[in-house]
C-alpha positions as CSV (number, residue, x, y, z in Angstrom):
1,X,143.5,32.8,139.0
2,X,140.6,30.5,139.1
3,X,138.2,33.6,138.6
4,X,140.0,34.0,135.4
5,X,139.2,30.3,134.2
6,X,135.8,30.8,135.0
7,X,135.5,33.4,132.6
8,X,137.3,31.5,130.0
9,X,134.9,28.9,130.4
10,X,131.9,31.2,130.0
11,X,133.2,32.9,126.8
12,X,133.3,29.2,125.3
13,X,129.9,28.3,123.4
14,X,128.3,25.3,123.9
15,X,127.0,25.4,120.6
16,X,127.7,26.4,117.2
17,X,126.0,30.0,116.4
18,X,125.5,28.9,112.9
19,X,123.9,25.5,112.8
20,X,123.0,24.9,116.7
21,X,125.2,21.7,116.5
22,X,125.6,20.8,120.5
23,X,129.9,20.9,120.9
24,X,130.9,17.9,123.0
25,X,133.0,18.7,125.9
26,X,135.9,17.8,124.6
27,X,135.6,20.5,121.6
28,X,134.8,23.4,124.2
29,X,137.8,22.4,125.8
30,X,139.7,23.0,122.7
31,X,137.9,26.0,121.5
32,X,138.8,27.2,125.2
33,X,142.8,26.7,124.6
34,X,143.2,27.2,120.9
35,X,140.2,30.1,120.4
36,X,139.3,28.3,117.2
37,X,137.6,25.5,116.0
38,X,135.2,24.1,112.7
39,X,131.7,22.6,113.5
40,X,131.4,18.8,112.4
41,X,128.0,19.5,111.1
42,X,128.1,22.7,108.9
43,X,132.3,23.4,108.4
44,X,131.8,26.6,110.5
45,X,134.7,28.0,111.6
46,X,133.8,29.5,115.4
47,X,136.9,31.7,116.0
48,X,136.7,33.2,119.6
49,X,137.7,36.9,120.3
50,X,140.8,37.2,122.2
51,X,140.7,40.1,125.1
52,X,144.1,42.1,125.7
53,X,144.3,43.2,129.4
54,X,144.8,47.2,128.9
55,X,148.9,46.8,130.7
56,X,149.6,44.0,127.8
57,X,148.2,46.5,125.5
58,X,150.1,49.6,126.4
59,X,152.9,47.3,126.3
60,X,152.6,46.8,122.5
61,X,152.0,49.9,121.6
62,X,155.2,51.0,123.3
63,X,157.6,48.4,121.8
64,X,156.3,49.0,118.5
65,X,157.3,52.6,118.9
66,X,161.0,52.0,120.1
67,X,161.3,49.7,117.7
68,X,161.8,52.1,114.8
């Protein structure tokens, strides 16, 4: 479980990849639970990519077949 954090943490920037604008920690934080946030400086908005674990996956893939 905390190995998992970990990684959340490291996917987060710590800075906006258009401008350079230095995110406070407050605002990785957020980017880290919501996946999305605009910079103060330049109105980027720095969407992170969500990963699916392969069994959540399969799982959607299947209900959206029985659904029919």
């Amino acid at each position: 479980m905390a190995e998992q954090e970990n990684k959340k943490r490291d996917n987060v920037p710590d800075a906006c990849p258009h401008c350079g604008y230095k995110l406070t920690p407050w605002q990785q934080v957020l980017l880290g639970v919501d996946r999305a946030l605009v910079c103060k400086n330049c109105w980027y908005r720095i969407i992170l990519d969500v990963e699916i674990p392969d069994e959540e996956s399969n799982d959607i893939k299947n209900s959206k077949g029985k659904e029919k």
